[in-house]
The first five atom37 places (N, CA, C, CB, O) and aatype in JSON, in Angstrom:
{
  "aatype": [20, 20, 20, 20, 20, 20, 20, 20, 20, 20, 20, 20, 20, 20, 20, 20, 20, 20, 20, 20, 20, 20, 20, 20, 20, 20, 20, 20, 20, 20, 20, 20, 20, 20, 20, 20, 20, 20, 20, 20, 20, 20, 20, 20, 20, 20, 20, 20, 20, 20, 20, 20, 20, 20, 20, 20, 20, 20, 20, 20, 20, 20, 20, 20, 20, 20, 20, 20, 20, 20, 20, 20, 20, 20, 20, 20, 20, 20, 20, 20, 20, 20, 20, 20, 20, 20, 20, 20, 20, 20, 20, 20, 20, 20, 20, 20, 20, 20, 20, 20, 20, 20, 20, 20, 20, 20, 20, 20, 20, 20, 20, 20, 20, 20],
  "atom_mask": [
    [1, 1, 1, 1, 1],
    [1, 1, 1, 1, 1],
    [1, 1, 1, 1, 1],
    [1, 1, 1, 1, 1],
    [1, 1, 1, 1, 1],
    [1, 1, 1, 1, 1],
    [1, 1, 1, 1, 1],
    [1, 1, 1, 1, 1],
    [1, 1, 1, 1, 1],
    [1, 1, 1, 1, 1],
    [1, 1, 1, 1, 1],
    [1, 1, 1, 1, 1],
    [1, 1, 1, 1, 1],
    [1, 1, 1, 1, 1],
    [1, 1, 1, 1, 1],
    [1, 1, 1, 1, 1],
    [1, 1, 1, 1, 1],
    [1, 1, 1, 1, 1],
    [1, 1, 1, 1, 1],
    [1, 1, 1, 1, 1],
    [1, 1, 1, 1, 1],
    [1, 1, 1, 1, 1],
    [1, 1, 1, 1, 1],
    [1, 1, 1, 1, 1],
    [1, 1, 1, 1, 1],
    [1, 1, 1, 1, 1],
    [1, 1, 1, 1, 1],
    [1, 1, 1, 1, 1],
    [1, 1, 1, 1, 1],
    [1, 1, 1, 1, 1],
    [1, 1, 1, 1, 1],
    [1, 1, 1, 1, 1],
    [1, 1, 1, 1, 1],
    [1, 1, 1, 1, 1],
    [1, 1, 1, 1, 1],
    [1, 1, 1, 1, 1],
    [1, 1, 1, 1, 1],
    [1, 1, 1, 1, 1],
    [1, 1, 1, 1, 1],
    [1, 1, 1, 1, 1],
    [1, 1, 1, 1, 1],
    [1, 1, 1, 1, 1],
    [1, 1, 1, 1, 1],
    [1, 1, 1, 1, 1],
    [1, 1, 1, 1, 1],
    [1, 1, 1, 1, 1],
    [1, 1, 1, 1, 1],
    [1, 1, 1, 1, 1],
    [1, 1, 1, 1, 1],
    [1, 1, 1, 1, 1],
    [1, 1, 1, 1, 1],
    [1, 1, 1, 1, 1],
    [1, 1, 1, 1, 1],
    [1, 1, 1, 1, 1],
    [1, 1, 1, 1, 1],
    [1, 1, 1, 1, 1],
    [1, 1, 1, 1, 1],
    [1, 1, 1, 1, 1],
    [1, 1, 1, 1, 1],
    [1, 1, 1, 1, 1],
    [1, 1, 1, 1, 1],
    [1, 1, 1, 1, 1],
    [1, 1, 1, 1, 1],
    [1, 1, 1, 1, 1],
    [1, 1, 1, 1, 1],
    [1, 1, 1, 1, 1],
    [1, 1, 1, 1, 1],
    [1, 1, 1, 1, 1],
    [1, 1, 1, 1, 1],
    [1, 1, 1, 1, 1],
    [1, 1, 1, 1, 1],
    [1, 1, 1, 1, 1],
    [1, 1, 1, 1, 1],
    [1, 1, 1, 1, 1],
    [1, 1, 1, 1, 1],
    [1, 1, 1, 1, 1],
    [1, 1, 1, 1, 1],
    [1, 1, 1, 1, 1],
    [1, 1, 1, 1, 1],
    [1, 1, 1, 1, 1],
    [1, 1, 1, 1, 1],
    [1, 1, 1, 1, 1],
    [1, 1, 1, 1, 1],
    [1, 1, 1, 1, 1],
    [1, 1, 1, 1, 1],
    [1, 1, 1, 1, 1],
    [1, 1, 1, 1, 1],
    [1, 1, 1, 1, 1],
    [1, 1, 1, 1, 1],
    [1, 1, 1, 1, 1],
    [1, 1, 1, 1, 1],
    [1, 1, 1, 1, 1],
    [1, 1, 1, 1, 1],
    [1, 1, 1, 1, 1],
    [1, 1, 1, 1, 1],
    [1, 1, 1, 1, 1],
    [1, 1, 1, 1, 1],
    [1, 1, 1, 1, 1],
    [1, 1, 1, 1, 1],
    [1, 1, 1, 1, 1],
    [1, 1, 1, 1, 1],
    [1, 1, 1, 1, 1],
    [1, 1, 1, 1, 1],
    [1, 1, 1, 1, 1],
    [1, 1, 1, 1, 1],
    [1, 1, 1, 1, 1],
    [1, 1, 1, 1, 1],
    [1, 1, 1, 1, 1],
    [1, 1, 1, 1, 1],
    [1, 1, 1, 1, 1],
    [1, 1, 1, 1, 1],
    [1, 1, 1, 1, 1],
    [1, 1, 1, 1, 1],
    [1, 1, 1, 1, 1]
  ],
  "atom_positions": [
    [[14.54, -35.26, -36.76], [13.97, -35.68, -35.5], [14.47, -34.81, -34.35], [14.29, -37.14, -35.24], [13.75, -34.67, -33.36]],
    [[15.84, -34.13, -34.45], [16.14, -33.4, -33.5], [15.65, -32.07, -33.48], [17.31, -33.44, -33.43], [15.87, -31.25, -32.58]],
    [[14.97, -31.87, -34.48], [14.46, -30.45, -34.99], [13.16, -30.2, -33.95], [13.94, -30.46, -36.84], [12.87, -29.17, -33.34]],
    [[12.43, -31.63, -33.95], [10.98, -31.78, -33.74], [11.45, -32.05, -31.99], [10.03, -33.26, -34.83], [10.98, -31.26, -31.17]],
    [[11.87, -32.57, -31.76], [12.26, -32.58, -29.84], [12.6, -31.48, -29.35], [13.52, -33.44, -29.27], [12.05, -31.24, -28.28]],
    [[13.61, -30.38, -29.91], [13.85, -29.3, -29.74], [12.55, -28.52, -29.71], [14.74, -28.98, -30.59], [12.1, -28.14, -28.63]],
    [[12.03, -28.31, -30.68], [10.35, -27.2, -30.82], [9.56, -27.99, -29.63], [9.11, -27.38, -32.82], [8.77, -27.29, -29.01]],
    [[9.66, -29.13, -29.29], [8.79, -29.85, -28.57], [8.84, -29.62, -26.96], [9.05, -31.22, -28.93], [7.81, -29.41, -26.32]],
    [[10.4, -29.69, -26.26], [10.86, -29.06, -25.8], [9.99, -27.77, -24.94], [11.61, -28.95, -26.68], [9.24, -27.51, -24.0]],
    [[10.86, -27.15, -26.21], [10.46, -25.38, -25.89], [9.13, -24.8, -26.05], [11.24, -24.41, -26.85], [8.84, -23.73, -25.52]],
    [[8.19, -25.56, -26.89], [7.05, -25.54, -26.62], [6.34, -25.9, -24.8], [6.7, -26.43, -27.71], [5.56, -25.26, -24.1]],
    [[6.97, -27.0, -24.6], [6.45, -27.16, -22.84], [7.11, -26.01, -22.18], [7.04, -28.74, -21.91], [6.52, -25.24, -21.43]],
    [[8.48, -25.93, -22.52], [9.15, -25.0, -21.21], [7.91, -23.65, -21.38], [11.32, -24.32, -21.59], [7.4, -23.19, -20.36]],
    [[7.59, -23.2, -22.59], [6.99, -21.95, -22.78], [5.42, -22.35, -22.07], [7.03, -21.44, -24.54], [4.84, -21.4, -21.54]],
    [[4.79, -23.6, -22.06], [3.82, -24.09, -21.47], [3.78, -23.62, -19.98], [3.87, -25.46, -21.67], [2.89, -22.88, -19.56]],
    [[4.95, -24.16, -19.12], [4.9, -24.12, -17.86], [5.58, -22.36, -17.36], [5.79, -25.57, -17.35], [5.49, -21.91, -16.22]],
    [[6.07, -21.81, -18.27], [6.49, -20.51, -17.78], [5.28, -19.82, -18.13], [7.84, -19.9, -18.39], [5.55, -18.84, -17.43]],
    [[4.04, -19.48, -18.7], [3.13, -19.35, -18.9], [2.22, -18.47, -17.69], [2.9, -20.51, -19.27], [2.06, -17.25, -17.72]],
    [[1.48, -19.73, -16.26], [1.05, -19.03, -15.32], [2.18, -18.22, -14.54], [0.31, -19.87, -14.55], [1.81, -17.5, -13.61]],
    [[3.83, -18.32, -14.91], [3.96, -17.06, -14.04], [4.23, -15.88, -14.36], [4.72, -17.15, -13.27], [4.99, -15.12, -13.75]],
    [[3.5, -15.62, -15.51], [3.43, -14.21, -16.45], [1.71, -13.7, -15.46], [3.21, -14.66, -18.92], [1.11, -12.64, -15.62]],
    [[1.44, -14.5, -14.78], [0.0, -13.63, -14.31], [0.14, -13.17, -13.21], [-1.32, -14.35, -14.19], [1.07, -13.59, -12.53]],
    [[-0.63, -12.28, -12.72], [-0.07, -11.81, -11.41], [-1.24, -12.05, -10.31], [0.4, -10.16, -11.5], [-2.45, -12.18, -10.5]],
    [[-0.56, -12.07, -9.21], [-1.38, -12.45, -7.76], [-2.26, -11.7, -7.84], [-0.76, -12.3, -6.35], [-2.39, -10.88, -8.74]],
    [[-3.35, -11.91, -6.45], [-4.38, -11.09, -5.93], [-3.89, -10.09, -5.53], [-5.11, -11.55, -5.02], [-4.49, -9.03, -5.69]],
    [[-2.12, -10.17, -4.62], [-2.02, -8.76, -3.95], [-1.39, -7.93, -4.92], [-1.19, -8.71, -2.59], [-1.77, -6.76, -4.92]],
    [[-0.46, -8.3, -5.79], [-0.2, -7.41, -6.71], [-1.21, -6.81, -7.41], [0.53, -7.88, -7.47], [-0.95, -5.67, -7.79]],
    [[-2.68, -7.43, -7.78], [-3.55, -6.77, -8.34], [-4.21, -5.76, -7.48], [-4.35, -7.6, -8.86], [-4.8, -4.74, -7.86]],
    [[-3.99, -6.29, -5.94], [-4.45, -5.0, -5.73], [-3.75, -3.89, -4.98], [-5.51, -5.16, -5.2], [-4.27, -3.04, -4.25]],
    [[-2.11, -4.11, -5.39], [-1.64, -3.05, -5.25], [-2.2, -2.17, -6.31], [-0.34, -3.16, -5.2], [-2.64, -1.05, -6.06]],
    [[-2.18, -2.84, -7.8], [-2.5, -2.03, -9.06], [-3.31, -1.41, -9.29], [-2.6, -2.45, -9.91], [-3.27, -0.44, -10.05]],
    [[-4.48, -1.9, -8.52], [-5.82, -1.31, -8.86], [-6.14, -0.15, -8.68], [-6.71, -1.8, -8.37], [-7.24, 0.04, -9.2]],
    [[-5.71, 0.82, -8.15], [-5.63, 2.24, -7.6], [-5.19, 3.19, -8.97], [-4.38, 2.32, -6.24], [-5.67, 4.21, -9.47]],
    [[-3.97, 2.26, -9.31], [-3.41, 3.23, -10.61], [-3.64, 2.61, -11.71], [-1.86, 3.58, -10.68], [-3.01, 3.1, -12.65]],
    [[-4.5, 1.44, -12.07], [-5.34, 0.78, -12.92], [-6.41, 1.74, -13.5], [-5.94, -0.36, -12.22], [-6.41, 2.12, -14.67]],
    [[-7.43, 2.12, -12.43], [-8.41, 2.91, -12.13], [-8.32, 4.15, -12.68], [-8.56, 2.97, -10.91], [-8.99, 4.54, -13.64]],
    [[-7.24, 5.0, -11.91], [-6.73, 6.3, -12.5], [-6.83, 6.43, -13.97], [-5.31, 6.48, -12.16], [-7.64, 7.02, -14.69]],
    [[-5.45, 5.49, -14.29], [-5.48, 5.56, -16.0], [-6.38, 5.13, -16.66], [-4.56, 4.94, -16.67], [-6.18, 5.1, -17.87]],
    [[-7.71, 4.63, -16.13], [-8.98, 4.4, -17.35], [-8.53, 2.74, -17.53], [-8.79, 5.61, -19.23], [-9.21, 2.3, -18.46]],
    [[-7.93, 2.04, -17.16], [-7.95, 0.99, -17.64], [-8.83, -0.03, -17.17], [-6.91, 0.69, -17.65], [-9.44, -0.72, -17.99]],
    [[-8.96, -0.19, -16.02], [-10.51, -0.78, -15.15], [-11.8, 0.37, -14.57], [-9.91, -1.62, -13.48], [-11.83, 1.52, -14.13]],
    [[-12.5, -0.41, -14.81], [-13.58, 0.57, -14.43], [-14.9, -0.66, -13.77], [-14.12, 1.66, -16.1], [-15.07, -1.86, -13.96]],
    [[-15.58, 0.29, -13.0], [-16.76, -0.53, -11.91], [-17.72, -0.9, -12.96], [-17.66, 0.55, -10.52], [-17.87, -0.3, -14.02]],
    [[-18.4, -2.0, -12.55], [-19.63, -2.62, -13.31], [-20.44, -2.83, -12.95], [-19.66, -3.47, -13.8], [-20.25, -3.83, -12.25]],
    [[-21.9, -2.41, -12.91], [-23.06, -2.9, -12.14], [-23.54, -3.64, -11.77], [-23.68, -2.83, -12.27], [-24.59, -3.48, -11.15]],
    [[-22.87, -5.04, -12.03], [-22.96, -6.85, -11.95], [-22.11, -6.79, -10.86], [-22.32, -8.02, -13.38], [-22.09, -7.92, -10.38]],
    [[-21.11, -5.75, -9.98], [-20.06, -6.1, -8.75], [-18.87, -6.62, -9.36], [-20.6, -7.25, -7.64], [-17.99, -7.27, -8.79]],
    [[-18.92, -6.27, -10.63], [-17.16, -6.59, -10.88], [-16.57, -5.64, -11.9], [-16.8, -8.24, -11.56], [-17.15, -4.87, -12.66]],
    [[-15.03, -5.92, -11.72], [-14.83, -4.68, -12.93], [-14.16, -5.3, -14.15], [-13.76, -3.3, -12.4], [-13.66, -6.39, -14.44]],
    [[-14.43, -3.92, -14.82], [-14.56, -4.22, -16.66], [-12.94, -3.38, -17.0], [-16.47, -3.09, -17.74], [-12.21, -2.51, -16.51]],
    [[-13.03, -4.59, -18.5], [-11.82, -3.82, -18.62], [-12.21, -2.31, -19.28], [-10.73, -4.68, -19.56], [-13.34, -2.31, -19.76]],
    [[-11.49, -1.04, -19.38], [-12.23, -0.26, -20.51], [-10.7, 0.1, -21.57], [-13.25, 1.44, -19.73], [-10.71, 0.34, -22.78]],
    [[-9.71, 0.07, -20.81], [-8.84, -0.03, -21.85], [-7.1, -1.13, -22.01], [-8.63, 1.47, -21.89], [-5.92, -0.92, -21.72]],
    [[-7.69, -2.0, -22.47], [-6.79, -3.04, -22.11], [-5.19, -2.89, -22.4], [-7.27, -4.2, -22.8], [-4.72, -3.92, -22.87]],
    [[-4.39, -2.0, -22.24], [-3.44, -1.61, -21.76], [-2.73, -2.0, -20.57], [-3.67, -0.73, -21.75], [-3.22, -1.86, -19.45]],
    [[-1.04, -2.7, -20.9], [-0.58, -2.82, -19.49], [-1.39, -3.97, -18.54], [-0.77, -1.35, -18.84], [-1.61, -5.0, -19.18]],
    [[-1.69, -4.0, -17.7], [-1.92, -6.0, -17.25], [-3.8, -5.45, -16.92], [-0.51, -7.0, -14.91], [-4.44, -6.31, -16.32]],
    [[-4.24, -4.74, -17.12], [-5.83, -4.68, -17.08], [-6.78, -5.8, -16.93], [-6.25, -4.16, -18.2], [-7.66, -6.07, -16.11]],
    [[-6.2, -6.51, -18.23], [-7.28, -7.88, -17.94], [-6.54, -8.52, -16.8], [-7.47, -9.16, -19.39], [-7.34, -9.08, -16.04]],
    [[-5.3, -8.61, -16.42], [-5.11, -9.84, -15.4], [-5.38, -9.08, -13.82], [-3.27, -10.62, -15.58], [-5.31, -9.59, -12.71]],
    [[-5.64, -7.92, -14.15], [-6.06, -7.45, -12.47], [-7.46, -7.67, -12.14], [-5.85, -5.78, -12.14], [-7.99, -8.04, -11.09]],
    [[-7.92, -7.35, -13.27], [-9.46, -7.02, -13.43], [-9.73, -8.98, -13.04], [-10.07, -6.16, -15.54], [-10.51, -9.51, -12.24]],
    [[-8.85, -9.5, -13.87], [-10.01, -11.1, -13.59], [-8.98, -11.68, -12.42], [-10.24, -12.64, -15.42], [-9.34, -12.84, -12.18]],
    [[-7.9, -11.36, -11.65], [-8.0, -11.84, -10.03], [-8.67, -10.79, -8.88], [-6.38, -12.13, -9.47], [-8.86, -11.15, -7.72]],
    [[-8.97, -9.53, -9.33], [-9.7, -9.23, -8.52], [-11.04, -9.7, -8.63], [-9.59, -8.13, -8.43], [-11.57, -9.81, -7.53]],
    [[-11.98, -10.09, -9.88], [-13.01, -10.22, -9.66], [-13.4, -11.83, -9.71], [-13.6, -9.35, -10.45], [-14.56, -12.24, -9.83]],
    [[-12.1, -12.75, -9.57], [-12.25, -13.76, -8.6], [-12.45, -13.76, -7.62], [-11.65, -14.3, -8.47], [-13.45, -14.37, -7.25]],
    [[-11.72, -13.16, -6.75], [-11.18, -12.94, -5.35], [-13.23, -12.42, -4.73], [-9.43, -11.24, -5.31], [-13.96, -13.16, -4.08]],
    [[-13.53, -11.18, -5.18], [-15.18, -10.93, -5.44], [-15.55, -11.82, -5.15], [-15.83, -10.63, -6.66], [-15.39, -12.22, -4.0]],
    [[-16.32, -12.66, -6.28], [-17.08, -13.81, -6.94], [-17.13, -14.53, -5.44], [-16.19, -14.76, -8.42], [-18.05, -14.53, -4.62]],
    [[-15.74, -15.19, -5.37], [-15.82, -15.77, -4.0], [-16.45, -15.09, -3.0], [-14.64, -16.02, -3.51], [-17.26, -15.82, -2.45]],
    [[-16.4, -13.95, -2.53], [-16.35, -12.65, -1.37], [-18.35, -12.85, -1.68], [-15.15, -10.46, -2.05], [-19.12, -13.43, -0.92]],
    [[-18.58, -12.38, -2.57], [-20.22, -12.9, -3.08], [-20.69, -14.06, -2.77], [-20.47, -13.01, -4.49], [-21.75, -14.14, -2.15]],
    [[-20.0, -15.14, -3.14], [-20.53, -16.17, -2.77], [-20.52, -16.92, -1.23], [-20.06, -16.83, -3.62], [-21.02, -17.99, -0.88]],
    [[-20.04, -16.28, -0.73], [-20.06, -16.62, 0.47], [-20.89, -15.69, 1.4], [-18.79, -16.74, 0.81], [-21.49, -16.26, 2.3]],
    [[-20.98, -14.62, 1.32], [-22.01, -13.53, 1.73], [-23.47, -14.13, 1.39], [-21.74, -12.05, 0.86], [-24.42, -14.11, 2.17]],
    [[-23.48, -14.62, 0.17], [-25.12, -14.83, -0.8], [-25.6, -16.42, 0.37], [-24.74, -15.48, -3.46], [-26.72, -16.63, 0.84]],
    [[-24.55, -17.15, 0.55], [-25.06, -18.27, 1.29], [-25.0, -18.17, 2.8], [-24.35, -19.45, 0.89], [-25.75, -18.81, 3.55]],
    [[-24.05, -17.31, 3.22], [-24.31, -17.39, 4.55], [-25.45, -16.08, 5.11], [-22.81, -17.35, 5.25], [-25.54, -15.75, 6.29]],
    [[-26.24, -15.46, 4.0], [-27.44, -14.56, 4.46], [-28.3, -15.53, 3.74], [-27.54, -12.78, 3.99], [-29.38, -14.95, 3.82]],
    [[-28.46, -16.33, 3.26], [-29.57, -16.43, 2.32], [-29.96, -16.26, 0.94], [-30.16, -15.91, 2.67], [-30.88, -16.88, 0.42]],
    [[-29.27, -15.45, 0.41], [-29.26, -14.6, -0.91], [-29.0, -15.08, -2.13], [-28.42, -13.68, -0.88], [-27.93, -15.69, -2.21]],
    [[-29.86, -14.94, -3.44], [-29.08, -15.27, -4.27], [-27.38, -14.45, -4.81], [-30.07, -15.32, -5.14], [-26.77, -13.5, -4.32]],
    [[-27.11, -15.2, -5.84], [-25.71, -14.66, -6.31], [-26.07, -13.44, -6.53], [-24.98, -15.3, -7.57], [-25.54, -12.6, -5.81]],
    [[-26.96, -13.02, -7.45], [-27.54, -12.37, -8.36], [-28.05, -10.82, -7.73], [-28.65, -13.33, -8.9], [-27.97, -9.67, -8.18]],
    [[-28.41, -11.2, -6.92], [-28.65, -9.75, -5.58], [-27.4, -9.72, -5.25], [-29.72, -9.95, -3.94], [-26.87, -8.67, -5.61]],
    [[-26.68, -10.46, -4.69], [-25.41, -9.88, -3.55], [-24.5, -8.74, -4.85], [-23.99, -11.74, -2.73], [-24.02, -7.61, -4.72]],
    [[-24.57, -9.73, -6.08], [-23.55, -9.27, -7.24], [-24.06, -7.35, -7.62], [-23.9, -10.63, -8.97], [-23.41, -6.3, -7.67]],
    [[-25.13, -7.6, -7.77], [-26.35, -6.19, -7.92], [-26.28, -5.49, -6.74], [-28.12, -6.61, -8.07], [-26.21, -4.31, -7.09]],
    [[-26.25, -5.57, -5.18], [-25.57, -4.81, -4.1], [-24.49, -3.81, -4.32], [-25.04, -5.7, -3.29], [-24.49, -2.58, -4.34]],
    [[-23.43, -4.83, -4.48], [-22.1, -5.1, -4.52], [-22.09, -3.7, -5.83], [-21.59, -7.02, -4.91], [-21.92, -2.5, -5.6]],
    [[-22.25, -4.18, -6.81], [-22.22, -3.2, -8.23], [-22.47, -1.87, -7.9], [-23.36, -3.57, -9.38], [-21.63, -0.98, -8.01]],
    [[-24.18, -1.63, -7.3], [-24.9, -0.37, -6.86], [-23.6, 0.39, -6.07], [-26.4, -0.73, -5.77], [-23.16, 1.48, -6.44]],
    [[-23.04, -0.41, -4.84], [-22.62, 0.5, -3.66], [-21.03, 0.53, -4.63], [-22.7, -0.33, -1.64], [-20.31, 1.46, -4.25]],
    [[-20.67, 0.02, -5.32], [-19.02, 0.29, -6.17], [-19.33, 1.31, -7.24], [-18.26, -1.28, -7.12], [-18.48, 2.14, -7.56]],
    [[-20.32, 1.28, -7.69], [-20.3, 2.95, -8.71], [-20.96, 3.79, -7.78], [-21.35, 3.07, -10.45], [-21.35, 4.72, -8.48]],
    [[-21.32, 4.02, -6.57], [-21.67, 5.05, -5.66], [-20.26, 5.46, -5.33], [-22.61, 4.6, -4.41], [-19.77, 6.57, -5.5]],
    [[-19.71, 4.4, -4.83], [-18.58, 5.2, -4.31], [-17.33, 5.28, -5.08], [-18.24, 4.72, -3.06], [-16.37, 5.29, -4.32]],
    [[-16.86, 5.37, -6.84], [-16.7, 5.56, -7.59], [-15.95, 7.42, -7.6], [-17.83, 4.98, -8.09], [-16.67, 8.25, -8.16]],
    [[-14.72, 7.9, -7.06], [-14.56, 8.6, -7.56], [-14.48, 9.51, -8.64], [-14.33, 8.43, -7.31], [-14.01, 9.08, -9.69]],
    [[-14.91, 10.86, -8.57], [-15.23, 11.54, -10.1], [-13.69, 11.26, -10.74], [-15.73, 13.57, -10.05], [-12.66, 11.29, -10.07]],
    [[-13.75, 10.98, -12.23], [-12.51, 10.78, -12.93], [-12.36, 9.22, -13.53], [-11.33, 11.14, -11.88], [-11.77, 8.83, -14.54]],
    [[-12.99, 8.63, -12.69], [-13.09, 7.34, -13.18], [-13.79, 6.52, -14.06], [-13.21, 6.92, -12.51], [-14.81, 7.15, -14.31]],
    [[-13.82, 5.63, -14.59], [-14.69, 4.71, -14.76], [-15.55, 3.78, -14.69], [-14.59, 4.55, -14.9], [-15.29, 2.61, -14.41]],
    [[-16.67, 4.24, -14.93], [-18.18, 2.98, -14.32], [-19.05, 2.53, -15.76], [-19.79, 4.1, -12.94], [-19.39, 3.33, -16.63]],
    [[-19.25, 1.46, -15.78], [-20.14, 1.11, -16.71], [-21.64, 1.29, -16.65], [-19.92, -0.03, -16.87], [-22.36, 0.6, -15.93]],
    [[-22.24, 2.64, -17.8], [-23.56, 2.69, -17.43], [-24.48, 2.05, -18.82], [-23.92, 4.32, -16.99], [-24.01, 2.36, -19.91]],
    [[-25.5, 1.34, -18.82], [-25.91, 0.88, -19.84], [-25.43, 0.11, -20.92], [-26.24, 1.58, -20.15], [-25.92, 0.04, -22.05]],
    [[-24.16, -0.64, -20.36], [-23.37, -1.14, -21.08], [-22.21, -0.66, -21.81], [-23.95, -1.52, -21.66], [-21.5, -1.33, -22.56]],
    [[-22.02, 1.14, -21.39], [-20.82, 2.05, -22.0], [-19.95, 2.36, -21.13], [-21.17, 3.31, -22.57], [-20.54, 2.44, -20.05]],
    [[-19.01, 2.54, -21.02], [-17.73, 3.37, -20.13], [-17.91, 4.75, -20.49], [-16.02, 2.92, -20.55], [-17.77, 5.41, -21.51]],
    [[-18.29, 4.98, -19.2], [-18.03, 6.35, -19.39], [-17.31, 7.53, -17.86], [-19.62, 6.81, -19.93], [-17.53, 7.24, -16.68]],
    [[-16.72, 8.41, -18.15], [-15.99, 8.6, -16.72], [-16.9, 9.4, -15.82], [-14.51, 9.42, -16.83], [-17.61, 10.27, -16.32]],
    [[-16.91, 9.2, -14.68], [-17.99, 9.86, -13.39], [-17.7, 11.4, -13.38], [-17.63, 9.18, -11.6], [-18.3, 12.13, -12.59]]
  ]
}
């Protein structure tokens, strides 16, 4: 029985130490600069970014920055009028325009670098 309280235990402690293995909005976007560089996020034509090589915290920048978005969209889409769906398709168009050469943008569903 002491075996099973112990695992039980350390199972929660590992529960609640959990969200602070993820990192903030601003740390993500300190990262995103040298995220970018190394190929690990790249722009998406939907207005958010993809992972392309999940290395190093990629997915957790990639999905609080493209929370942080989502919101930034949704509030643009209702206070013009707009659906999600255009602002997101805007948003996408003008982020692989301005997409430095070297990077990554998703075209047709591939990563490939600009």
């Amino acid at each position: 029985m002491k075996l099973r309280s112990k695992l039980g235990l350390g199972l929660i402690a590992l529960c609640l130490s959990l969200p602070a293995l993820a990192i903030s909005l601003n740390e993500a976007m300190s990262a995103l600069g040298s995220a970018k560089a190394a190929g690990q996020v790249g722009e998406q034509p939907d207005g958010y970014l993809g992972v392309v090589n999940s290395s190093g915290q990629a997915a957790d920048i990639a999905a609080q920055i493209n929370q942080a978005r989502r919101a930034e969209y949704q509030r643009l889409a209702k206070d013009n009028g707009l659906q999600l769906g255009d602002v997101e398709a805007l948003a996408g168009q003008k982020a692989l325009e301005k997409t430095p050469s070297g990077q990554y943008i998703q075209v047709n569903g591939k990563w490939v670098r600009k």
